[in-house]
C-alpha positions as a Markdown table, in Angstrom:
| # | Residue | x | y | z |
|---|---|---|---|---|
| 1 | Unk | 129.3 | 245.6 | -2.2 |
| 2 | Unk | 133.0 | 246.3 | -2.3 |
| 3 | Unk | 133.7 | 241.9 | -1.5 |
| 4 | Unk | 131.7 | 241.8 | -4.9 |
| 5 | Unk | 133.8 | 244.1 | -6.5 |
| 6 | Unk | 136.8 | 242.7 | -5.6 |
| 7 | Unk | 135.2 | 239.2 | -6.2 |
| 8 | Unk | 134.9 | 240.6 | -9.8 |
| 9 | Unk | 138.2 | 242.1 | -10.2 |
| 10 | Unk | 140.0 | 238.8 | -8.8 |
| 11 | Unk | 137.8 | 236.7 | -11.2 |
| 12 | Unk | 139.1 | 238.9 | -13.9 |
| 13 | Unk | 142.7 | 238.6 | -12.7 |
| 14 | Unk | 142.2 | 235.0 | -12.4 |
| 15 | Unk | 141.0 | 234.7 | -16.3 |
| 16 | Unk | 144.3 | 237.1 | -17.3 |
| 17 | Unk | 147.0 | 235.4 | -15.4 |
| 18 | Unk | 145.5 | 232.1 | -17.6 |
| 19 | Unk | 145.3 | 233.5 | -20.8 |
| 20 | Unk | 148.6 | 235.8 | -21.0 |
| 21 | Unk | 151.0 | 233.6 | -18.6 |
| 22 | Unk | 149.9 | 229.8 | -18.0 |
| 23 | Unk | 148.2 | 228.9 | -21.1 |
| 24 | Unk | 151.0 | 227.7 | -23.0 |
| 25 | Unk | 152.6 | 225.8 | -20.1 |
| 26 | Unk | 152.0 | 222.1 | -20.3 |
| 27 | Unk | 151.0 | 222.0 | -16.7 |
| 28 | Unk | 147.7 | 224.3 | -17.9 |
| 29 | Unk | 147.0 | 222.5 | -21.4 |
| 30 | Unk | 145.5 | 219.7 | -19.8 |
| 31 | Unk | 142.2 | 219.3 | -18.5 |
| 32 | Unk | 143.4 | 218.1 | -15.1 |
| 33 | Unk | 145.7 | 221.2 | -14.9 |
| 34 | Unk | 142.6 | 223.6 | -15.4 |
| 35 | Unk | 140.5 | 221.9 | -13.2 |
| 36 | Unk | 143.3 | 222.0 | -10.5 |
| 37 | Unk | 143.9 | 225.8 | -11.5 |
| 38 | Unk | 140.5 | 226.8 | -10.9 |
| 39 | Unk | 139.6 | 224.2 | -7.8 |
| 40 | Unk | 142.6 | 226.0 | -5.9 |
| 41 | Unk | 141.9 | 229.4 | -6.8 |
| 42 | Unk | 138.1 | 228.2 | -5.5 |
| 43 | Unk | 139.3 | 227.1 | -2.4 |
| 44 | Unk | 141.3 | 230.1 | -1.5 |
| 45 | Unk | 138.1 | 232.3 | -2.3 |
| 46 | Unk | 135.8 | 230.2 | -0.3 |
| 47 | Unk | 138.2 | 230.3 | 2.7 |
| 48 | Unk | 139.0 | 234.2 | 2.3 |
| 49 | Unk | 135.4 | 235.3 | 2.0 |
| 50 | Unk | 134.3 | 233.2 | 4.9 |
| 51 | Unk | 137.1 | 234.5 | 6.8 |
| 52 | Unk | 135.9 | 238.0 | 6.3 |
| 53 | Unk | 132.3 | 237.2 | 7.1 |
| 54 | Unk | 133.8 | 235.5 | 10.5 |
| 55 | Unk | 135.6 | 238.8 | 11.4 |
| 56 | Unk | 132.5 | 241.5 | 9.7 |
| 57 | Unk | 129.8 | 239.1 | 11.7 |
| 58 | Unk | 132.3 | 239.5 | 15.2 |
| 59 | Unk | 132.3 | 242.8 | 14.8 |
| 60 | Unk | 128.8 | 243.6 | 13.9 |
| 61 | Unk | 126.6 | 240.9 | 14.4 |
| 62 | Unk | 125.8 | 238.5 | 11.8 |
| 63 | Unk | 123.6 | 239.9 | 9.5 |
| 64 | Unk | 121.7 | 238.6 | 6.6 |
| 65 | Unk | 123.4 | 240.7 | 4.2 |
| 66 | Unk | 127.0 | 238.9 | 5.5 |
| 67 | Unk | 125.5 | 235.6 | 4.3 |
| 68 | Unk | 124.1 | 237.1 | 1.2 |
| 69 | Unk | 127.4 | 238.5 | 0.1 |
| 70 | Unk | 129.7 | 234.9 | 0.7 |
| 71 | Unk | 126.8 | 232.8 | -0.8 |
| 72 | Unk | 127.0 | 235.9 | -3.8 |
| 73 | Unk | 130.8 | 235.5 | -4.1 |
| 74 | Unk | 131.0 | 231.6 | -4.2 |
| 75 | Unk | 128.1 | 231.3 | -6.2 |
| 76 | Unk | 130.0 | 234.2 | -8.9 |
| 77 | Unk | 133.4 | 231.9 | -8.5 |
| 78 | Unk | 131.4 | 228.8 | -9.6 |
| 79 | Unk | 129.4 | 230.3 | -12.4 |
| 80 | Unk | 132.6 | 231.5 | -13.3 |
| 81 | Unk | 134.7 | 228.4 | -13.3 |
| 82 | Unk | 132.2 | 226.1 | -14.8 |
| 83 | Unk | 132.0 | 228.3 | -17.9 |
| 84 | Unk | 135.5 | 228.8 | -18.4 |
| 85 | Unk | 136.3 | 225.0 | -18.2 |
| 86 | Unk | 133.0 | 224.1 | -20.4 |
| 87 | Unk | 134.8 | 226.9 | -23.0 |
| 88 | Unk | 137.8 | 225.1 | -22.4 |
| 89 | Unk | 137.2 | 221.9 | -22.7 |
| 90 | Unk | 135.0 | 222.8 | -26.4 |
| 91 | Unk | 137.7 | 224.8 | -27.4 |
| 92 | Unk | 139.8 | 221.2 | -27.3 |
| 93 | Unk | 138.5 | 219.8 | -30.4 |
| 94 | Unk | 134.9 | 218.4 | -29.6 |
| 95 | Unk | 133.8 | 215.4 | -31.8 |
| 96 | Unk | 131.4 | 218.3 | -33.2 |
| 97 | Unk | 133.9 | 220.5 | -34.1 |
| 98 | Unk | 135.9 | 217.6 | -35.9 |
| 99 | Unk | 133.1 | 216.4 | -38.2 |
| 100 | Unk | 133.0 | 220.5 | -39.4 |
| 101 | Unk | 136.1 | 220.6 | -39.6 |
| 102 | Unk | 136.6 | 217.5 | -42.0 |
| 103 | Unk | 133.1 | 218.4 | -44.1 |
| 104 | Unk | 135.0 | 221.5 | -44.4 |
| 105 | Unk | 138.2 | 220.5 | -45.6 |
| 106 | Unk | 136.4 | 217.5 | -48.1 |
| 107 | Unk | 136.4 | 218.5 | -52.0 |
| 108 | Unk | 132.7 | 219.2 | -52.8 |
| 109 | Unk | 131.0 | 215.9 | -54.2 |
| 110 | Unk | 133.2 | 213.9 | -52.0 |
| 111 | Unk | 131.9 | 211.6 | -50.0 |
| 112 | Unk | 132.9 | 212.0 | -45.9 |
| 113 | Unk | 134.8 | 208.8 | -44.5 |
| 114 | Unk | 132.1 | 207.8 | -41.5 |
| 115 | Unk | 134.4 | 205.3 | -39.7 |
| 116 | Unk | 137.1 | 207.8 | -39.6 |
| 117 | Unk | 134.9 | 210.2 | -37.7 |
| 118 | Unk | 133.5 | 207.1 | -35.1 |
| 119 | Unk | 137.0 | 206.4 | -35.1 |
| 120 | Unk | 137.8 | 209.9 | -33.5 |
| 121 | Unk | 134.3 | 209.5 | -31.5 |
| 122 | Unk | 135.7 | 206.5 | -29.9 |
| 123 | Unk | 139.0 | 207.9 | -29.4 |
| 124 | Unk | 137.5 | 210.7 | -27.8 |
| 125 | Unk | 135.3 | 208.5 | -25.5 |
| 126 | Unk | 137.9 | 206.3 | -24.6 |
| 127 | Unk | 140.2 | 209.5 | -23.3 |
| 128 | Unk | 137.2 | 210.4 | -21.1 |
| 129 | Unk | 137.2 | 207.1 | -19.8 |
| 130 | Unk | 140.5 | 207.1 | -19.0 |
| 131 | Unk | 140.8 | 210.6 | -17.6 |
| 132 | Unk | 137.8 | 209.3 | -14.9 |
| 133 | Unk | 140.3 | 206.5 | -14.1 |
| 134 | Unk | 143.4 | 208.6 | -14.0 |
| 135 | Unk | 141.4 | 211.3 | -10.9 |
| 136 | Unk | 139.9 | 208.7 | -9.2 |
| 137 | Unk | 136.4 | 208.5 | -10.5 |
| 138 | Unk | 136.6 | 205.1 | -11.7 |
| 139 | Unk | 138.6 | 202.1 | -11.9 |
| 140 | Unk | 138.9 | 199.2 | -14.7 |
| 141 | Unk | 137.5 | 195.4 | -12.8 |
| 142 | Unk | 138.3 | 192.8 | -15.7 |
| 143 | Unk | 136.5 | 194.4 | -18.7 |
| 144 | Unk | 134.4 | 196.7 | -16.8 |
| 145 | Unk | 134.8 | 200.5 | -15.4 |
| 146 | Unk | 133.4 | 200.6 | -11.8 |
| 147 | Unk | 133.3 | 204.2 | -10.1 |
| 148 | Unk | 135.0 | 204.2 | -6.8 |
| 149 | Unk | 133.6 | 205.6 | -3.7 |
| 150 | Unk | 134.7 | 208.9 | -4.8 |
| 151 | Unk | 132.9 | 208.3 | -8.0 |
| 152 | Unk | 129.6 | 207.8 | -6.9 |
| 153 | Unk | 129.9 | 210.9 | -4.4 |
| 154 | Unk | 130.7 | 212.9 | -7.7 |
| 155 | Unk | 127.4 | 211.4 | -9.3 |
| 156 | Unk | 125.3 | 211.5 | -6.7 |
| 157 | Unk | 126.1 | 214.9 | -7.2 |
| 158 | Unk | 125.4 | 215.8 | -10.6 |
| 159 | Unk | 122.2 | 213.8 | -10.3 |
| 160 | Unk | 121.2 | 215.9 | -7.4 |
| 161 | Unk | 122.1 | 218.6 | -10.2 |
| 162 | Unk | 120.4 | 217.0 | -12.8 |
| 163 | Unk | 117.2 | 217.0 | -10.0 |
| 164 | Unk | 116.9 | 220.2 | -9.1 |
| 165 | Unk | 117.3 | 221.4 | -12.8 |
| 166 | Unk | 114.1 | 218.7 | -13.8 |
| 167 | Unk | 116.6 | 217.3 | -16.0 |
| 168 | Unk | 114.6 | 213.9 | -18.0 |
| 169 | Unk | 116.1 | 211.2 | -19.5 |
| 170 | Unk | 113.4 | 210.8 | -22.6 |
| 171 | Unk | 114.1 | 207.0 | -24.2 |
């Protein structure tokens, strides 16, 4: 119970230190830079809670609630992580959040300028695009984007996601 605790109260800490110190340095305002931020700071839990379960396990045996706890304090990092760089990464200006925003702003009666807003939606899909080039997902053949070995790892992953969630393309 108490490697939960502190789990928690680290998580906390970790969300803190981002939103009172880093978030307004330009090495934390991009998505790389959160990403990096909490892969790390995942890392150094993984390694520090299996660590502790090496030396709890040579000391008493490995026991089923030693497993339980590291699988419950990676598991807590991840559920963590993932929603603070999903809240992140909406927070950025979504294509959503763009169309409200200039319905919002349009004099009533007015009638809303569709090519600029598929001129942000391709703006916006083209910065994905590149951001999969610039990590390594993907690289540009001629006219085409072809993922890279570390690509399709990285897909094979989320479809093993998408899998075990029953996630269905409808057409």
């Amino acid at each position: 119970m108490a490697w939960l605790l502190g789990s928690l109260a680290y998580l906390v800490l970790h969300a803190l230190v981002y939103l009172v110190v880093l978030r307004t340095r330009d090495a934390f305002r991009s998505e790389r830079g959160v990403f990096m931020y909490h892969a790390a700071s995942a890392v150094v839990v993984t390694l520090a809670v299996l660590i502790g379960a090496a030396q709890a396990s040579w000391m008493d045996g490995l026991a089923i609630e030693t497993l339980a706890m590291v699988v419950a304090v990676v598991c807590l990092h991840g559920i963590y992580s993932m929603t603070f760089l999903e809240v992140w990464s909406l927070s950025q200006g979504s294509y959503s959040l763009t169309i409200l925003r200039t319905v919002e702003e349009s004099p009533p009666g007015t009638p809303i300028d569709e090519a600029t807003l598929e001129s942000v939606g391709v703006g916006k899909r083209q910065q994905r695009l590149d951001g999969m080039t610039t990590i390594g997902l993907a690289h540009r053949r001629a006219d085409k984007l072809e993922l890279t070995a570390l690509g399709m790892l990285v897909a094979s992953g989320l479809g093993l996601v998408a899998w075990l969630a029953n996630v269905r393309q409808d057409a």
